[in-house]
Backbone bond lengths (Angstrom), bond angles and torsions (degrees), N, CA, C in turn:
res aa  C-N    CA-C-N  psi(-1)  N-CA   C-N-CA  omega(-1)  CA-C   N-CA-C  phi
1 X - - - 1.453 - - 1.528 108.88 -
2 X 1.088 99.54 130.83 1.853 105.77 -177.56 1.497 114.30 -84.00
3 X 1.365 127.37 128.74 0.909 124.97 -175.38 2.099 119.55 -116.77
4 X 1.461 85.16 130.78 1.718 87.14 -167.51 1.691 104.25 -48.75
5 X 1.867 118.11 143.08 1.074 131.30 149.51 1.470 116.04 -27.80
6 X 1.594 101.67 123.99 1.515 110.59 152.00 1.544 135.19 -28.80
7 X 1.126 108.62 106.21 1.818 98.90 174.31 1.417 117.33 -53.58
8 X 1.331 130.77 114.34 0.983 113.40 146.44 1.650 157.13 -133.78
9 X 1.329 74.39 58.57 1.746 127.01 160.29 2.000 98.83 -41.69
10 X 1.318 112.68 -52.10 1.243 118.73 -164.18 1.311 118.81 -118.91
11 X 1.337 128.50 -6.20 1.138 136.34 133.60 1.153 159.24 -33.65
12 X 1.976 133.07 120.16 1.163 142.06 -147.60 1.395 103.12 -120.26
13 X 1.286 95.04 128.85 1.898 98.57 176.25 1.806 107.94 -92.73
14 X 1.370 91.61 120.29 1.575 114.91 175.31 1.237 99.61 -72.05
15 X 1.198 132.01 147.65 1.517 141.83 161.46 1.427 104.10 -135.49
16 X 1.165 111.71 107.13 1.577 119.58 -151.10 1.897 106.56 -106.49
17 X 1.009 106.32 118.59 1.715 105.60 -163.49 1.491 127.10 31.58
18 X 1.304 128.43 34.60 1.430 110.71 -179.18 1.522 114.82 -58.02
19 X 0.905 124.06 34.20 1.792 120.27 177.91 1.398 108.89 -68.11
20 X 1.935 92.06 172.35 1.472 101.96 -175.54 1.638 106.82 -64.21
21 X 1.171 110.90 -42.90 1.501 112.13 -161.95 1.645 117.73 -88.59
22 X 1.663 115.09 13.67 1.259 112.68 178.93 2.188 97.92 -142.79
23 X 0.989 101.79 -64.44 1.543 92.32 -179.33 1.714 105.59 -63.16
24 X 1.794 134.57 -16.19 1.270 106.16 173.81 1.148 111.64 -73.49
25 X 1.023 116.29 5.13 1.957 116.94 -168.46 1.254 92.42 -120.47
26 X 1.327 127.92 47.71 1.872 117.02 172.82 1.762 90.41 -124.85
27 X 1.250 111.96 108.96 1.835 121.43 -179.52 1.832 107.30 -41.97
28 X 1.185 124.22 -3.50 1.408 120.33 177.22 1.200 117.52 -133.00
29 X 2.103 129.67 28.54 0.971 159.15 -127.63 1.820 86.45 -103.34
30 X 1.519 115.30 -53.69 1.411 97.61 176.85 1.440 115.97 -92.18
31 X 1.755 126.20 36.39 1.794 120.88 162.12 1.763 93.02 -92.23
32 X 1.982 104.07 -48.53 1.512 95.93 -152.29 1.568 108.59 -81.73
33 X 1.520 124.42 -9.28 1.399 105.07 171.77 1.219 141.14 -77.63
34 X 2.018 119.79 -26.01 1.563 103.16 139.70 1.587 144.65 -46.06
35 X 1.504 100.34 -27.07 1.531 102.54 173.87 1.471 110.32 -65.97
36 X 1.183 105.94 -69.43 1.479 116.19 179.24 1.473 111.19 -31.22
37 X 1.825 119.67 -57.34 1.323 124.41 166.26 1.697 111.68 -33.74
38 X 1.253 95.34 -45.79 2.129 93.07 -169.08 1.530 92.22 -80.03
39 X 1.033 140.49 -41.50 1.476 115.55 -160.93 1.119 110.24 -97.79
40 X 1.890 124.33 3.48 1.533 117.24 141.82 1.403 118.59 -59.92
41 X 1.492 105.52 -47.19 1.417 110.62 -175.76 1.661 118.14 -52.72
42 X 1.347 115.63 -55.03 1.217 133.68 154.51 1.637 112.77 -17.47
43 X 1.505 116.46 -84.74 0.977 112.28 -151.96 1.740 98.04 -83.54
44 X 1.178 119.71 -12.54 1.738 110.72 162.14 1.640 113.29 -72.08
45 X 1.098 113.21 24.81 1.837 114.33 -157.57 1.491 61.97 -122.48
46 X 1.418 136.59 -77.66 1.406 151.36 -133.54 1.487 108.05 -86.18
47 X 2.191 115.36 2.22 1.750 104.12 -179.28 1.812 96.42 43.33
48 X 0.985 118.86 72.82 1.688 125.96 175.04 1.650 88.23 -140.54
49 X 1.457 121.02 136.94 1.580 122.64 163.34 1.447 140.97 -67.53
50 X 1.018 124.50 108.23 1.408 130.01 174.29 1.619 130.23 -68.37
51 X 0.929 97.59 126.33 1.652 92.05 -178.69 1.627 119.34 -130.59
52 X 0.845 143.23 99.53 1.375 150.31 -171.93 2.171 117.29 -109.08
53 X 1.321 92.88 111.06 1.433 122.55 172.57 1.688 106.61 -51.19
54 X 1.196 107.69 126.51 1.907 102.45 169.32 1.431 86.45 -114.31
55 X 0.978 136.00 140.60 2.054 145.88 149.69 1.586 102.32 -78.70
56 X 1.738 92.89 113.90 1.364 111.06 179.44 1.438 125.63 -103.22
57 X 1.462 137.85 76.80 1.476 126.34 -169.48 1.481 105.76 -57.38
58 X 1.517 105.95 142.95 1.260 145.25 -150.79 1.985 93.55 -107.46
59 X 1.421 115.10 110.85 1.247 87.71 173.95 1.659 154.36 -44.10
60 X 1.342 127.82 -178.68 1.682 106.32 -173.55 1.338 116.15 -66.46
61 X 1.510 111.27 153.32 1.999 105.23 -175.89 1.700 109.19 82.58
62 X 1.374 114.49 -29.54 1.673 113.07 -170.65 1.556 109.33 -98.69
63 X 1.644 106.64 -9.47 1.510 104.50 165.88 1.295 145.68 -34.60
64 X 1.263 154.60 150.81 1.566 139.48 158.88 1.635 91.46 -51.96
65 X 1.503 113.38 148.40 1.341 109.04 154.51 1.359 118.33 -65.34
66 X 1.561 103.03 -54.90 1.868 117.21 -170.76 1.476 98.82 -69.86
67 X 1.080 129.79 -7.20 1.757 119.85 -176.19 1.809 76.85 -83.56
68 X 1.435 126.92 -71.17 1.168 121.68 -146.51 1.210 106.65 -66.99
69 X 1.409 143.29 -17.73 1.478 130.51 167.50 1.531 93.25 -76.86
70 X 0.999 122.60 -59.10 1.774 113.02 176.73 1.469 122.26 -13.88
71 X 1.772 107.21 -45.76 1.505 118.83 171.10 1.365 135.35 -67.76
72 X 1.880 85.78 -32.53 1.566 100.75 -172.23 1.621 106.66 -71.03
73 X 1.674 100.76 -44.76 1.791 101.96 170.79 1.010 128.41 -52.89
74 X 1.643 116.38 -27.38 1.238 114.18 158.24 1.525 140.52 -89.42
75 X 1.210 95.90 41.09 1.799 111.35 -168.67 1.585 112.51 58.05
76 X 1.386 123.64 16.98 1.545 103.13 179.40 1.685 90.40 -122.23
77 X 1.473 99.14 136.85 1.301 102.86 -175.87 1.468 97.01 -82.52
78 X 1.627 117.51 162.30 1.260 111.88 -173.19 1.768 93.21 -99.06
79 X 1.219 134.26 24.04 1.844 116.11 175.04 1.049 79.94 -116.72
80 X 1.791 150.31 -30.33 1.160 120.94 169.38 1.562 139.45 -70.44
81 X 1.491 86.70 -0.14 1.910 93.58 -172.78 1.485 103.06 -109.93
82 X 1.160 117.94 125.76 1.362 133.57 -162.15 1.183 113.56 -142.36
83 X 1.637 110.44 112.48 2.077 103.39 -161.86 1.296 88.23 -149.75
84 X 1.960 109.49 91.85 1.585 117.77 170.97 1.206 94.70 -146.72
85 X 1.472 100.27 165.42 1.692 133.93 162.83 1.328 99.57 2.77
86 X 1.671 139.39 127.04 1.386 133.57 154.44 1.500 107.49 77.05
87 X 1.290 139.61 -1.61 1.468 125.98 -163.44 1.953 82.40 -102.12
88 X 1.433 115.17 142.82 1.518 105.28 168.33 1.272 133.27 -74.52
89 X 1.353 111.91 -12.10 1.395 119.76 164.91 1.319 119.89 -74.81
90 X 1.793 125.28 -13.16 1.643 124.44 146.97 0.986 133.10 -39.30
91 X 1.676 106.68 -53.69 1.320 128.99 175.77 1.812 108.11 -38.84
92 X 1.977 86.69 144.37 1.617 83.88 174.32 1.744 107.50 -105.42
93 X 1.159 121.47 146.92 1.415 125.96 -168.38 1.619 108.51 -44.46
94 X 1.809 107.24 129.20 1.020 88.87 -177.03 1.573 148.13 -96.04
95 X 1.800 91.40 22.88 1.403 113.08 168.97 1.738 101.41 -73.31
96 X 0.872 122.82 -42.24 1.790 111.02 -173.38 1.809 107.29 -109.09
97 X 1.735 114.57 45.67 1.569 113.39 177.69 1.847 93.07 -68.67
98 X 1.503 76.09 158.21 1.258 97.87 177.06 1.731 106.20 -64.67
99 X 1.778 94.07 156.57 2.104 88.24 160.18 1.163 89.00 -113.20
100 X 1.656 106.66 -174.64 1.292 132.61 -164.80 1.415 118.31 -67.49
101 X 1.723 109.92 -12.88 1.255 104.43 -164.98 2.096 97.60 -99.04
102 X 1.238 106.19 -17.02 1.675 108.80 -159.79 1.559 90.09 -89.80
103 X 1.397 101.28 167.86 1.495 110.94 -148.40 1.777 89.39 -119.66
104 X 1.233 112.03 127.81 1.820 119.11 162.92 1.173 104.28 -84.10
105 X 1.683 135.26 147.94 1.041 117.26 166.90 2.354 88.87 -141.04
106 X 1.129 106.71 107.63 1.494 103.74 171.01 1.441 105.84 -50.78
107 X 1.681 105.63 139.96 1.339 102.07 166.27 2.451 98.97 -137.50
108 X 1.495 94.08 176.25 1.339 99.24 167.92 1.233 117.88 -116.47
109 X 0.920 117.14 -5.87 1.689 116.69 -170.38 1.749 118.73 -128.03
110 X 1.331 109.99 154.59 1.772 97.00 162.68 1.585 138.58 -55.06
111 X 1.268 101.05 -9.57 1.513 93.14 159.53 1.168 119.86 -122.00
112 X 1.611 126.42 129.66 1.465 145.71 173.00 1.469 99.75 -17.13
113 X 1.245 135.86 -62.06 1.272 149.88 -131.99 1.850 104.02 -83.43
114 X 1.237 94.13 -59.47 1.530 109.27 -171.86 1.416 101.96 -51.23
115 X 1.394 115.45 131.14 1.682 119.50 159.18 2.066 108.77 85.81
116 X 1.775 105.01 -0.71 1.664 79.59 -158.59 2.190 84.32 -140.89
117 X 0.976 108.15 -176.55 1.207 101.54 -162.88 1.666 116.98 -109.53
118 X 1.677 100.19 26.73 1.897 120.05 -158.85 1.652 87.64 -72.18
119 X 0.919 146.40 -49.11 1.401 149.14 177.35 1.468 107.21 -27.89
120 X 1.494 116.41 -86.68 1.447 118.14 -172.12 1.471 100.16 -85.49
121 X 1.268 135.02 18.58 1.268 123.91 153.76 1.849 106.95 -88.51
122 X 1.086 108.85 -60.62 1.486 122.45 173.04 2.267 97.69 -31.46
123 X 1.128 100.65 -79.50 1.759 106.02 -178.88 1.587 110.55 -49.38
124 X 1.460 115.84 -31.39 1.650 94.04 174.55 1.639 111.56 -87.16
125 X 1.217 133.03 -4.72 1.349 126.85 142.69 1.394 132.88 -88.11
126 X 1.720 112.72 33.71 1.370 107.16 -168.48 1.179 144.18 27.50
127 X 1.515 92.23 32.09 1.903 104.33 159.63 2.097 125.79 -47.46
128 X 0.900 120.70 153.32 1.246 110.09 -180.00 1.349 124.14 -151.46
129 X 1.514 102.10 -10.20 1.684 127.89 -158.88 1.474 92.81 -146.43
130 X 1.697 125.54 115.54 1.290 88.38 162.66 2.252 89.27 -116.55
131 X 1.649 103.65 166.00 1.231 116.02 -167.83 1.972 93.67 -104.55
132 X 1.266 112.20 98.37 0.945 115.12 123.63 1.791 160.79 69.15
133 X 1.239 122.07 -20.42 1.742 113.24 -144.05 1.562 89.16 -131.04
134 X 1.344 137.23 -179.65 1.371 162.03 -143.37 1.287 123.72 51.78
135 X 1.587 116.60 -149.88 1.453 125.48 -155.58 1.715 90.16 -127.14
136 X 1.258 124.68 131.11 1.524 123.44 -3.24 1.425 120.30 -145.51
137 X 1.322 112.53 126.36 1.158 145.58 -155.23 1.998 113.00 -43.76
138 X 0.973 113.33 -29.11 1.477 136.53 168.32 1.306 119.20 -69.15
139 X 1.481 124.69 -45.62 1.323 147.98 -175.53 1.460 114.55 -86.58
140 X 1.892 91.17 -99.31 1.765 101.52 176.78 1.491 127.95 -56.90
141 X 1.332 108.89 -47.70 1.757 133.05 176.17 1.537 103.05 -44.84
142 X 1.263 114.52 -77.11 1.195 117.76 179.28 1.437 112.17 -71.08
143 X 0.939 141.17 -41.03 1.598 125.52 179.78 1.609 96.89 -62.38
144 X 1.161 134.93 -52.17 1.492 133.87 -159.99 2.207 99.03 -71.03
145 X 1.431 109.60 -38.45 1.396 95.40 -168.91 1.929 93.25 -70.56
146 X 1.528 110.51 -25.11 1.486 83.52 -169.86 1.374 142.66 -76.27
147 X 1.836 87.37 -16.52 1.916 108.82 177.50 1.514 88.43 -86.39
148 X 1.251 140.76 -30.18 1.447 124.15 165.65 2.073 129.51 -39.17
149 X 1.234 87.81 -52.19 1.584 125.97 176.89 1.527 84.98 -64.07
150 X 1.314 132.30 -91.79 1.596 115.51 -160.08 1.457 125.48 -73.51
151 X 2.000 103.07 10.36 1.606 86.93 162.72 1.635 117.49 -124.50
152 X 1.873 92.01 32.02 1.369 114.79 -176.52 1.278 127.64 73.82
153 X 1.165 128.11 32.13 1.700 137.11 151.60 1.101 102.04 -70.15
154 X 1.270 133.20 168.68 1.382 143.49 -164.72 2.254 82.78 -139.56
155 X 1.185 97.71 109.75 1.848 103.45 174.50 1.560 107.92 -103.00
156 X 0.984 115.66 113.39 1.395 141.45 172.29 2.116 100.97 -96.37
157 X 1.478 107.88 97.94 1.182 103.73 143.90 1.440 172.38 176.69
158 X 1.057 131.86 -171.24 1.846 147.88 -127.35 1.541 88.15 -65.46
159 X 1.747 102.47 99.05 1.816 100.17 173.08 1.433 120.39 -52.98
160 X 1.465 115.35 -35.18 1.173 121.91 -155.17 1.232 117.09 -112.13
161 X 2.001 110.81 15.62 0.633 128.92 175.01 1.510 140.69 -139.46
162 X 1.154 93.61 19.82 1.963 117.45 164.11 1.727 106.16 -115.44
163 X 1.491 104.61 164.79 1.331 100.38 177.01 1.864 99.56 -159.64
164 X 1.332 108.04 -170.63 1.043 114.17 -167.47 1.800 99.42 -154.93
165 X 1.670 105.59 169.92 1.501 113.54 -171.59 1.535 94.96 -71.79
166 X 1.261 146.64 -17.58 1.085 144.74 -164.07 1.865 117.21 -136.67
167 X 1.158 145.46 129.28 1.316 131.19 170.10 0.937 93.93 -54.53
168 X 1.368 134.68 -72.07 1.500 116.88 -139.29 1.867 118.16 -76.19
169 X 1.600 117.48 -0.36 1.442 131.35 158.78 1.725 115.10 -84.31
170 X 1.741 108.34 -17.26 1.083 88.53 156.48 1.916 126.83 -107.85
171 X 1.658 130.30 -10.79 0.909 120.19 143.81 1.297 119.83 -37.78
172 X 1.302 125.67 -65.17 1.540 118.48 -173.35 1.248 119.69 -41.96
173 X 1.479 122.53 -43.32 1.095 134.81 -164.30 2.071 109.25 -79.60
174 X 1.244 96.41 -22.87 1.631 116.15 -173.35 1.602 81.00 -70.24
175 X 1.134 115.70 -77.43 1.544 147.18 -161.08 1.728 88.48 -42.42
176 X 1.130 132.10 -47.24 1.726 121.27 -172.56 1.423 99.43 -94.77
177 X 1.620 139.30 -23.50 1.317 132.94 172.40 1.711 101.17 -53.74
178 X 1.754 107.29 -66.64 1.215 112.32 -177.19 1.354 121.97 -41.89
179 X 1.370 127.39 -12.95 1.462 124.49 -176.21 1.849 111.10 -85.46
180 X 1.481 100.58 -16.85 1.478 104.61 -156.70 1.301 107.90 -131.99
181 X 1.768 130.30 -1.80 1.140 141.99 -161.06 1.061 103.18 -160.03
182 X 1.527 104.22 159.77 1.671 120.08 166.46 1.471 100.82 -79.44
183 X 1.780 106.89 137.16 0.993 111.56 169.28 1.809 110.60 -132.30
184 X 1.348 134.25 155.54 1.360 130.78 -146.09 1.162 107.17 -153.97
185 X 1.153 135.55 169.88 1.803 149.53 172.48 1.864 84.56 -107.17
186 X 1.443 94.78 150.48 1.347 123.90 167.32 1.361 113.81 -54.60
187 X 1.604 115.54 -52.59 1.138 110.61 -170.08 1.711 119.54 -86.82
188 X 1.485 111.77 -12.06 0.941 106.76 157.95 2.042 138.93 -86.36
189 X 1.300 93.03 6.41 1.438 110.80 166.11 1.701 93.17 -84.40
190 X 0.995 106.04 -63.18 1.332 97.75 -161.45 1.362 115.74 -43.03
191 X 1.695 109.62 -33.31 1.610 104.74 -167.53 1.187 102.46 -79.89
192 X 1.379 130.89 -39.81 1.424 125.95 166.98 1.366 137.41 -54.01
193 X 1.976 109.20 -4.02 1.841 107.44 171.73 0.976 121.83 -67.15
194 X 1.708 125.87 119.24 1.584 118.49 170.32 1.496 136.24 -33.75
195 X 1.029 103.44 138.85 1.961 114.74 171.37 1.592 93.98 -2.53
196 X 1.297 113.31 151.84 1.415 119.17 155.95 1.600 117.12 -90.75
């Protein structure tokens, strides 16, 4: 059964960790940052809301446990990964900085939601859809579209525009989004943003 396109009339573009210390280390870091570039550009053409994730380490002992074995399985030890105030690997790349109008919101965990206030910020601008894009697609992407999904956002997202430390962790991860979500090309979001 075919199901009608996402509105996105009401829709907020996620920009999901592009920092120094996590999207430069995503193996497809120079496909997804022109995209990402156009569908900032895009949706600041379109007054549409931006929202962009910084990854905040939590001092030692105050960690998630399961986030930090999460790291360790993934070869990054968690005392070597360090993402605060002033360190340059905080920083978000400065081909896609934020402007004045898009909103940072620090978070600690893989999903957007947990710990930060994107929820009732998202509903008092009648968000409804959010779109999608950064590093990494296994982790943040999917943990964030799924607490999206059970508190009724509709997540649409950007194939060609998330990535991961590995292709083949982010196919997989495409491959289980696609089963349970809308998933899209960059450029065809773009052609579909309403009138400005």
């Amino acid at each position: 059964m075919a199901l009608e396109p996402i509105d996105l009339a009401h829709s907020a573009l996620i920009v999901w960790d592009m920092q120094q210390g996590i999207a430069g280390r995503a193996s497809n870091r120079t496909e997804i940052v022109p995209r990402i570039a156009a569908l900032l550009a895009a949706y600041r053409r379109h007054y549409l809301p931006i929202v962009y994730s910084q990854h905040t380490t939590l001092p030692e002992g105050w960690q998630n446990p399961a986030m930090a074995r999460s790291m360790t399985r993934r070869g990054r030890a968690p005392r070597s990964f360090r993402l605060t105030p002033g360190v340059p690997e905080w920083e978000i790349l400065p081909e896609l900085a934020p402007g004045p109008e898009d909103l940072v919101l620090t978070k600690t965990t893989p999903s957007f939601f947990v710990g930060t206030l994107l929820e009732p910020l998202l509903r008092f601008r009648g968000v409804t859809s959010l779109v999608l894009s950064g590093v990494s697609t296994e982790a943040g992407i999917m943990g964030t579209a799924r607490h999206a999904a059970d508190l009724g956002f509709l997540p649409l997202i950007v194939e060609d525009g998330v990535g991961a430390m590995t292709p083949e962790g982010n196919a997989a991860a495409l491959g289980i989004l696609r089963n349970l979500y809308d998933v899209e090309s960059s450029a065809s979001i773009i052609d579909r943003l309403p009138a400005a």
